[in-house]
N, C-alpha and C positions, 0 to 999 in steps of 0.2 A: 536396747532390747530388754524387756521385761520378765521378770521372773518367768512368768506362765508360758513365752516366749520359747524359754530354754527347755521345757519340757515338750513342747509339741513336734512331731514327727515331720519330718521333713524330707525331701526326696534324694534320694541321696546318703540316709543314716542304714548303716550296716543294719546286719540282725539283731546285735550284741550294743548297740544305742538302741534301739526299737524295744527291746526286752526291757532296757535300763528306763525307761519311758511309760512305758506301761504301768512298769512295774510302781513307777512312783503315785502314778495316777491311781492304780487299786489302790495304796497305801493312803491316799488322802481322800478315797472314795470310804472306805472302812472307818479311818478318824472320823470322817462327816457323822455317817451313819450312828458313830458311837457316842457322840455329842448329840444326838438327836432329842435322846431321853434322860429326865431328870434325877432320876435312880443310880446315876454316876456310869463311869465305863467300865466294862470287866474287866476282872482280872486276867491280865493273856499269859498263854506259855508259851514260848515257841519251839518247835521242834524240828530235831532237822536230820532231814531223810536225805541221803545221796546227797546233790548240788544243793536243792530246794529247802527253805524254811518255813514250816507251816506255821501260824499263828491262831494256839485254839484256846478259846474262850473259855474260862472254869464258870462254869453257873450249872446248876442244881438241875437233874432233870426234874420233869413236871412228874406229878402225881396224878395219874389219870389208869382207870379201872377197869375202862373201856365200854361199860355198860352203855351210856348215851349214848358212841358213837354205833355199835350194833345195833341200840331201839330206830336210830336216825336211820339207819342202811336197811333193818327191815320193815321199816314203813315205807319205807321207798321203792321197794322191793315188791309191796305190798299192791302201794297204789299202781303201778305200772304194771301189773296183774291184774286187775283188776277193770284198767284201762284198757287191757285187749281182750277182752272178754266180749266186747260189742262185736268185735271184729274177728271172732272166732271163726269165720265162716272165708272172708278173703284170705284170709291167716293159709286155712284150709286149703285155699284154691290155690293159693301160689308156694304153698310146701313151706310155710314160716309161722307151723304151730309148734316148732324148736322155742320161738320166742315165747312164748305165754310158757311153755316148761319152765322153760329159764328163770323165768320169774317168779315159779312156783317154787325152784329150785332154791332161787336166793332168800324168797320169803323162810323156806323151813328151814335153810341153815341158817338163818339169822334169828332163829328162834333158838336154835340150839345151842347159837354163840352168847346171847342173852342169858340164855340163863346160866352158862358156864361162867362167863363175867363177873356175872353178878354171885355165884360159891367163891371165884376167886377173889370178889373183893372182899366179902364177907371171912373167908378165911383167914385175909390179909390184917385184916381190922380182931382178929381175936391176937393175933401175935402182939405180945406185948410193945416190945420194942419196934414195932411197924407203926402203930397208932398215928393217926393226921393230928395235929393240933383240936382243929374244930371237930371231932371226934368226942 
């Protein structure tokens, strides 16, 4: 019988082998994953709640401002507005001119979150000790 053998679920194994089973397989599903990239593997902590032991990764969150992801949402926003404008008239007939609101709706608060984004990165970037590197 082969390593890989002894891990696989079989008919017959309780719940408490089944769990022991599993559990191995996440654990070398995660190793895989973590060898994947050449940047080395994080740092883990594990922590442990009630029975269960979490294993959570220390890495840095990203620096992100949000601005792109708002221009991307209301051009999107935009163009699907824009899109139903043809079709203002079946919209009309079958009671689904909510839709084209909608879109009108998303377009102007995405103007709103644009430009909020963008005081708060800008406010973000006058804090001394906030500053990006490539800043």
């Amino acid at each position: 019988m082969s390593d890989d053998d002894e891990w696989m679920i079989q008919q017959g194994d309780g719940p408490e082998t089944i769990e022991r089973k599993m559990g191995h397989r996440e654990i070398a599903r995660l190793e895989r994953a973590a060898r994947r990239h050449e940047f080395g593997r994080p740092e883990l902590t594990e922590l442990e709640i009630g029975n269960t032991t979490h294993r959570v990764a220390e890495v840095e969150p990203m620096d992100v401002d949000g601005v792109r992801t708002m221009t991307v949402g209301t051009i999107v926003w935009g163009v699907i507005g824009i899109a139903l404008l043809p079709f203002l008239g079946t919209l009309e007939e079958n009671g689904r001119t909510w839709w084209l609101w909608t879109a009108v709706a998303g377009f102007g608060l995405g103007l709103i979150g644009i430009e909020y984004c963008r005081r708060r990165r800008n406010a973000l970037r006058m804090q001394p000790g906030r500053r990006r590197k490539g800043d």
